[in-house]
ZANUTI-802956 format. One record per atom (N, C-alpha, C): residue number from 0; residue in three letters; x negated, y negated, z negated; atom name. Coordinates in steps of 0.2 Angstrom, whole numbers, m for minus. Atoms other than C-alpha are relative to their C-alpha. Last residue first. Example, Ala and Ser with C-alpha at 12.3 -4.5 7.8 and 13.67 -1.06 7.14 Angstrom:
<rs>
  num  residu     c1     c2     c3  atome
    1     SER      4      6      1      N
    1     SER    m68      5    m36     CA
    1     SER      4     m5     m3      C
    0     ALA     m4      6      0      N
    0     ALA    m62     22    m39     CA
    0     ALA     m4     m6      0      C
</rs>
This chain:
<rs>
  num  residu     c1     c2     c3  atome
  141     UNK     m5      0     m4      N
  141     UNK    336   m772    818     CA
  141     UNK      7     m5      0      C
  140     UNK     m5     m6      2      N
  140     UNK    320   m776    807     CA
  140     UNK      7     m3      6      C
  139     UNK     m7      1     m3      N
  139     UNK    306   m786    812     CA
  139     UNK      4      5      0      C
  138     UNK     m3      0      3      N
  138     UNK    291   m784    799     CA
  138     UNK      8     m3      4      C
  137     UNK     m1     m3      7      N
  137     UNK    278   m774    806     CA
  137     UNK      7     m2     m3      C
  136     UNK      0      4      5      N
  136     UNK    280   m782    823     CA
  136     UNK      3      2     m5      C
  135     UNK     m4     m1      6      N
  135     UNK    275   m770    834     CA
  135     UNK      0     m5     m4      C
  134     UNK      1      4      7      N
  134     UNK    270   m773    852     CA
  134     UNK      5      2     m5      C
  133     UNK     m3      1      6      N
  133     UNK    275   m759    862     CA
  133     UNK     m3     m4     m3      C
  132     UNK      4      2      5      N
  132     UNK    267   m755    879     CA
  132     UNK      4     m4     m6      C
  131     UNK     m4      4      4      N
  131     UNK    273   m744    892     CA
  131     UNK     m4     m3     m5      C
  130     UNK      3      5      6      N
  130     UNK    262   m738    904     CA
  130     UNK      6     m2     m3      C
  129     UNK     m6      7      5      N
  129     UNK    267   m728    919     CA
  129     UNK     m2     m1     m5      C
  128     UNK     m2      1     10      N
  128     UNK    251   m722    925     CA
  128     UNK      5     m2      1      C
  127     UNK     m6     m7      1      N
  127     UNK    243   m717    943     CA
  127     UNK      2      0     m5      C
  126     UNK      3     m4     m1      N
  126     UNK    231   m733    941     CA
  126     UNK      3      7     m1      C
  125     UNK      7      3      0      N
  125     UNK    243   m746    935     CA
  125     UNK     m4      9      1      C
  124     UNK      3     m7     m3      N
  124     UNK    261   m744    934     CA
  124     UNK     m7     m3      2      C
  123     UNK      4     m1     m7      N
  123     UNK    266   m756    922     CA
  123     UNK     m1      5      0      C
  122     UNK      2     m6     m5      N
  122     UNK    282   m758    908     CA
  122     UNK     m5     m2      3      C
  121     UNK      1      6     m6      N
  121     UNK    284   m774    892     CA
  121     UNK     m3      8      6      C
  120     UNK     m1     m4     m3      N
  120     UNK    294   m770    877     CA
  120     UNK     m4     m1      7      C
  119     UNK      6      0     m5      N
  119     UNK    293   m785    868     CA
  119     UNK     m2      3      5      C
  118     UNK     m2      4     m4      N
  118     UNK    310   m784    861     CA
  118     UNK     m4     m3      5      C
  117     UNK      7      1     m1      N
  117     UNK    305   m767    850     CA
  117     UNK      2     m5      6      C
  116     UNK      7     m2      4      N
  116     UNK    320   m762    843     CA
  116     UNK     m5     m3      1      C
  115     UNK     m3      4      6      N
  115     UNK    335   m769    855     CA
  115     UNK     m7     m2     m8      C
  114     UNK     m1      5     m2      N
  114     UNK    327   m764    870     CA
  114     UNK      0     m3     m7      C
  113     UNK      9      1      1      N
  113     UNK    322   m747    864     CA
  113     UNK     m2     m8      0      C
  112     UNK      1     m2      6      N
  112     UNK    342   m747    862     CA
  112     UNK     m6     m2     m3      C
  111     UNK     m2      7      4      N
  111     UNK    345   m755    878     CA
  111     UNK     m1      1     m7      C
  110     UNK      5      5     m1      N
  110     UNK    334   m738    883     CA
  110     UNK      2     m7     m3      C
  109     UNK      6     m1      1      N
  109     UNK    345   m726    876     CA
  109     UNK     m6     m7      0      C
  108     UNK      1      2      7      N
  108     UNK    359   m735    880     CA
  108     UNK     m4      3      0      C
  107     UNK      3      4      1      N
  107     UNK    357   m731    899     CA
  107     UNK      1     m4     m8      C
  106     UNK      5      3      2      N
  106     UNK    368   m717    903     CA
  106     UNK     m3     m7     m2      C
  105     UNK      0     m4      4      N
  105     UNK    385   m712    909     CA
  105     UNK    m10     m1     m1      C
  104     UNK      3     m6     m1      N
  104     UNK    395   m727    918     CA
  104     UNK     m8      5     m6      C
  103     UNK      5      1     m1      N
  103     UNK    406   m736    909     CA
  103     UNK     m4      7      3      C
  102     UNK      2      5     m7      N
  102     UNK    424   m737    916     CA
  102     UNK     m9     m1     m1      C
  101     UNK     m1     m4     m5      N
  101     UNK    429   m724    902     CA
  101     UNK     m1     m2      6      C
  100     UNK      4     m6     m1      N
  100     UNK    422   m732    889     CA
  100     UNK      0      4      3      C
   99     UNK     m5     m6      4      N
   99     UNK    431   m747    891     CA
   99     UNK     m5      4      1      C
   98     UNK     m6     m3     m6      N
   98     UNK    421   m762    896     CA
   98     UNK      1      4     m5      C
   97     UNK     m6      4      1      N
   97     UNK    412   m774    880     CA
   97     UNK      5      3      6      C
   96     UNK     m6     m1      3      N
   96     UNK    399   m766    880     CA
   96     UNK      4      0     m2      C
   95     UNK     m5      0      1      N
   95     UNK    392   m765    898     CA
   95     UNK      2      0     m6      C
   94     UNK     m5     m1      0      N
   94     UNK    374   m758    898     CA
   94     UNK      3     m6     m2      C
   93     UNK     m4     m2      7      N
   93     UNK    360   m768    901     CA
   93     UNK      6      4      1      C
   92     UNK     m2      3     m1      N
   92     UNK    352   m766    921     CA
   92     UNK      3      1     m9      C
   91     UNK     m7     m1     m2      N
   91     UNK    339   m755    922     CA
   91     UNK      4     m6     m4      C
   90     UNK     m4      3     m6      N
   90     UNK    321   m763    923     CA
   90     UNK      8      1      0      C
   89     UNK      1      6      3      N
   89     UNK    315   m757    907     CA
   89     UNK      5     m3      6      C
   88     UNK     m7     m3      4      N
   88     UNK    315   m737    913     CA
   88     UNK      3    m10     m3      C
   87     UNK      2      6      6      N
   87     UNK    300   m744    925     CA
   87     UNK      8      3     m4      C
   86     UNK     m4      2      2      N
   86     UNK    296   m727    935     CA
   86     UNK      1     m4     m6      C
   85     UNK      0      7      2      N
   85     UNK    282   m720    945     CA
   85     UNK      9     m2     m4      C
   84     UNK     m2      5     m6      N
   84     UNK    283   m702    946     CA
   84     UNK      2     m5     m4      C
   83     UNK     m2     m2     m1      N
   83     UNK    272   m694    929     CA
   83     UNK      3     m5      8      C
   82     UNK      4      3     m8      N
   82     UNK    253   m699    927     CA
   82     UNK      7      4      2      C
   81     UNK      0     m6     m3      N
   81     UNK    260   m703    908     CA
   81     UNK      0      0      7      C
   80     UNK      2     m2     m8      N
   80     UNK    257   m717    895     CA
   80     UNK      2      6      3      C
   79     UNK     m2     m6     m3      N
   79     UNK    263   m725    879     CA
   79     UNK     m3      3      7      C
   78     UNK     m1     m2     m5      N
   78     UNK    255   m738    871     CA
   78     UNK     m1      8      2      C
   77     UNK     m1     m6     m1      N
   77     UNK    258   m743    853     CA
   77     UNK      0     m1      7      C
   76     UNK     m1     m5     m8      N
   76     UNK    252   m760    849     CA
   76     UNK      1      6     m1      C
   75     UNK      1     m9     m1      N
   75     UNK    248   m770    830     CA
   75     UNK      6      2      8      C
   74     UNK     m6     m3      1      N
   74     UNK    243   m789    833     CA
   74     UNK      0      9     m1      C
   73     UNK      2     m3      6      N
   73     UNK    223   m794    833     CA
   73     UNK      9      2     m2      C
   72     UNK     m2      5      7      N
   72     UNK    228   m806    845     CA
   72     UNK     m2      3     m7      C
   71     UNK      4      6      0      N
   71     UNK    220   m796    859     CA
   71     UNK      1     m5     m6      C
   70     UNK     m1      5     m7      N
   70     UNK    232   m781    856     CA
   70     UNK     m8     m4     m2      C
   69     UNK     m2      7      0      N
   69     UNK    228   m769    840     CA
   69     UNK      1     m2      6      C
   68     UNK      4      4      2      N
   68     UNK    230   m750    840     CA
   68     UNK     m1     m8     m1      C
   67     UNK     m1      7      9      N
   67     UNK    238   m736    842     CA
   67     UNK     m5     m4      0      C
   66     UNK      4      2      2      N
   66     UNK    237   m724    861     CA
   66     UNK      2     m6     m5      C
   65     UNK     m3      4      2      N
   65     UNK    249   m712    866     CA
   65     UNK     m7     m1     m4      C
   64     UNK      7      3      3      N
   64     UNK    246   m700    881     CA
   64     UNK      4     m6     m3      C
   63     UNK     m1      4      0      N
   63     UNK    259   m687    889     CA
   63     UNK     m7     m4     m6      C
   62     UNK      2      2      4      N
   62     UNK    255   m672    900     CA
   62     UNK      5     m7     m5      C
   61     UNK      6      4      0      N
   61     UNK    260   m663    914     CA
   61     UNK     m1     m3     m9      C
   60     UNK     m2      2      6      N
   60     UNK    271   m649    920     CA
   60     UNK     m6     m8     m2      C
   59     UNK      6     m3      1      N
   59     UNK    277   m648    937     CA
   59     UNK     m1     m1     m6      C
   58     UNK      3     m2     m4      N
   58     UNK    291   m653    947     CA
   58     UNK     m7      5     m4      C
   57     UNK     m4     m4     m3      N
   57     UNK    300   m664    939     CA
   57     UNK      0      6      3      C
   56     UNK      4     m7     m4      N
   56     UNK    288   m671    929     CA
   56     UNK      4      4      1      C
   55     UNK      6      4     m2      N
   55     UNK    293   m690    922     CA
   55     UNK     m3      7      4      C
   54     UNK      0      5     m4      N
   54     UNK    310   m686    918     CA
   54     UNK     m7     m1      4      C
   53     UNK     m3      1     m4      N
   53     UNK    312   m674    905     CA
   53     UNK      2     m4      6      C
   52     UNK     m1     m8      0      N
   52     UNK    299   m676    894     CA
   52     UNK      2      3      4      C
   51     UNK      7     m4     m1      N
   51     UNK    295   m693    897     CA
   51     UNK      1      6      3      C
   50     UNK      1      0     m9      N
   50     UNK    313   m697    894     CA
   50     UNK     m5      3      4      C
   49     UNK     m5     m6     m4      N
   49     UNK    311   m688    878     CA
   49     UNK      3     m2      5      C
   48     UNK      2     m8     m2      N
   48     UNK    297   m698    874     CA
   48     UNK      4      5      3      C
   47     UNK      1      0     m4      N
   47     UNK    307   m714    876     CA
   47     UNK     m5      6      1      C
   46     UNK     m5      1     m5      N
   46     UNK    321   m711    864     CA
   46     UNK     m7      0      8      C
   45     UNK     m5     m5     m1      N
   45     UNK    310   m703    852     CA
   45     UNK      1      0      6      C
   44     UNK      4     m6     m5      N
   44     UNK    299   m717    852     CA
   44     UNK      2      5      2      C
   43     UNK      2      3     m3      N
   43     UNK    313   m730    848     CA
   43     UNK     m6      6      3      C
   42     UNK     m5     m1     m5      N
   42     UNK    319   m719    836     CA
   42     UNK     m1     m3      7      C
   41     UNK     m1     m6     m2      N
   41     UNK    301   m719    827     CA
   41     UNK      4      1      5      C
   40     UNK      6     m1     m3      N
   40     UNK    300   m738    828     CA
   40     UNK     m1      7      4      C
   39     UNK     m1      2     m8      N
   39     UNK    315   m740    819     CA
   39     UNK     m3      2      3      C
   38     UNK     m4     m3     m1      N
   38     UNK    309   m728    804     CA
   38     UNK      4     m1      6      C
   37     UNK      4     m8     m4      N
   37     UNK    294   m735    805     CA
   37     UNK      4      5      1      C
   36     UNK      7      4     m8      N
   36     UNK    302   m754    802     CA
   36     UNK     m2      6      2      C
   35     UNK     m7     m1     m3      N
   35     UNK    315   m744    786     CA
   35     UNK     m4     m4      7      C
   34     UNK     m3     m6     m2      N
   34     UNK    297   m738    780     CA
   34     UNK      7     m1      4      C
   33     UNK     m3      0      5      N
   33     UNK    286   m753    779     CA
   33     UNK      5      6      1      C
   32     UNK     m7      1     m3      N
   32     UNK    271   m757    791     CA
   32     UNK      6      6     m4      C
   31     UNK     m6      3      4      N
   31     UNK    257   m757    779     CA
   31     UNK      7     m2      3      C
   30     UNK     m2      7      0      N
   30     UNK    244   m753    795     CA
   30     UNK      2     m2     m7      C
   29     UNK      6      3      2      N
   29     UNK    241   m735    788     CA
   29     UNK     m2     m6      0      C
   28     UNK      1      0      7      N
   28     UNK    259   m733    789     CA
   28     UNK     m7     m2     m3      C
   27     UNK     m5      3      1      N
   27     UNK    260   m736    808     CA
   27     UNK     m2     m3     m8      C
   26     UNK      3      7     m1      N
   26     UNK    244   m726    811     CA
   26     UNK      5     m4     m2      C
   25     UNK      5     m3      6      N
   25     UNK    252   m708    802     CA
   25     UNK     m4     m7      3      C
   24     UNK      0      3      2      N
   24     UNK    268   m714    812     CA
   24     UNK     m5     m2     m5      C
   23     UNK     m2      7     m1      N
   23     UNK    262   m715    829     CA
   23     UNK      1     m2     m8      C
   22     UNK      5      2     m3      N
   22     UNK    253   m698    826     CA
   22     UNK      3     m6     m2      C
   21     UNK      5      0      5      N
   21     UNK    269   m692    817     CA
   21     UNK     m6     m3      1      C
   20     UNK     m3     10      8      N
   20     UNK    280   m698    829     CA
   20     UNK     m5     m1     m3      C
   19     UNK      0      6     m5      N
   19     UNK    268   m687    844     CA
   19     UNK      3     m4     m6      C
   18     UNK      4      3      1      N
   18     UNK    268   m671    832     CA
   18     UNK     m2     m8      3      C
   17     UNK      0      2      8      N
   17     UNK    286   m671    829     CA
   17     UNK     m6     m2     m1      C
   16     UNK     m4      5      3      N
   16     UNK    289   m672    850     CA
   16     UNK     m3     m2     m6      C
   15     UNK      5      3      1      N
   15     UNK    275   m660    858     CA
   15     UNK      5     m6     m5      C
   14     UNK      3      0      7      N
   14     UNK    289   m646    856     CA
   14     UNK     m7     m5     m2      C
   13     UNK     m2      0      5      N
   13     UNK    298   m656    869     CA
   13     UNK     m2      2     m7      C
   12     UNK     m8     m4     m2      N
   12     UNK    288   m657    884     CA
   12     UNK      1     m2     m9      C
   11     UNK     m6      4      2      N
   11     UNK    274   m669    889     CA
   11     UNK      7      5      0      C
   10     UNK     m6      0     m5      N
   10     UNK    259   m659    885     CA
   10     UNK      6     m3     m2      C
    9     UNK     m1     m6     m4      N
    9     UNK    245   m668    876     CA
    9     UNK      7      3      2      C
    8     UNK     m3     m1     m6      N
    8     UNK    235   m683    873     CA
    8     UNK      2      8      0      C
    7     UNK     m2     m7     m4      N
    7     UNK    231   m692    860     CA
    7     UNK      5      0      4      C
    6     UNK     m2     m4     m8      N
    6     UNK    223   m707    854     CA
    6     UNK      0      6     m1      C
    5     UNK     m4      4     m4      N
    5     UNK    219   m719    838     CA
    5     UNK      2      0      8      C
    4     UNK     m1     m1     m8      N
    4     UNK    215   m703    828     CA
    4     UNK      3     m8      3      C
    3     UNK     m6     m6     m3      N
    3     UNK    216   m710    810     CA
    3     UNK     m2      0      7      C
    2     UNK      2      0     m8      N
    2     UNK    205   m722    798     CA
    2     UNK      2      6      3      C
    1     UNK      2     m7      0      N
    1     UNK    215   m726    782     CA
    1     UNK     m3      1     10      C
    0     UNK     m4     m3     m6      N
    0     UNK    217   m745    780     CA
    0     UNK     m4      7      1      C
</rs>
């Protein structure tokens, strides 16, 4: 296994995006976790980085922090972090399917999405942080 940065941190805006996947995926792949699995993974982080981005620092600018590594089981982890306004994105309610598209209201796929990928998904706020934390399971495809 290739030994790689297991943290970084820097500004939560948009051109941090390419390098922030590539961090996650340059540990992913080092794992043996397989490409159509890192290809999910990525979107999944997309989708919650650029909430980050947009969302978490209304007001000013700040950072974001993502740490790879094992859990307690010796399983592979991604955790996300950011000291922006508290907020669990997990907690919203599933969309609606199965209504008409014109009776749903205008977001929350994104995150049913993160939902969908990565079903462990698990939110805290802890010490000025939102936390996300992403168990990966190398081999669970969509």
């Amino acid at each position: 296994m290739t030994q790689i940065p297991a943290h970084i941190r820097i500004p939560a805006h948009i051109d941090s995006l390419q390098t922030l996947l590539a961090f996650v995926g340059s540990f992913l792949e080092s794992q043996g976790v397989g490409q159509e699995r890192l290809h999910e993974i990525e979107l999944a982080m997309e989708e919650i980085l650029v909430n980050i981005f947009n969302y978490a620092y209304p007001d000013r600018l700040g950072e974001v922090e993502i740490t790879c590594g094992l859990d307690d089981s010796g399983g592979l982890q991604v955790e996300v972090s950011d000291r922006g306004i508290p907020f669990n994105s997990l907690s919203r309610r599933n969309p609606d399917l199965q209504a008409d598209i014109a009776g749903r209201n205008i977001g929350g796929l994104g995150v049913f999405f993160v939902k969908q990928l990565i079903p462990a998904i698990r939110y805290r706020w802890e010490e000025g942080r939102n936390i996300l934390t992403l168990p990966i399971d190398p081999a669970a495809l969509l």
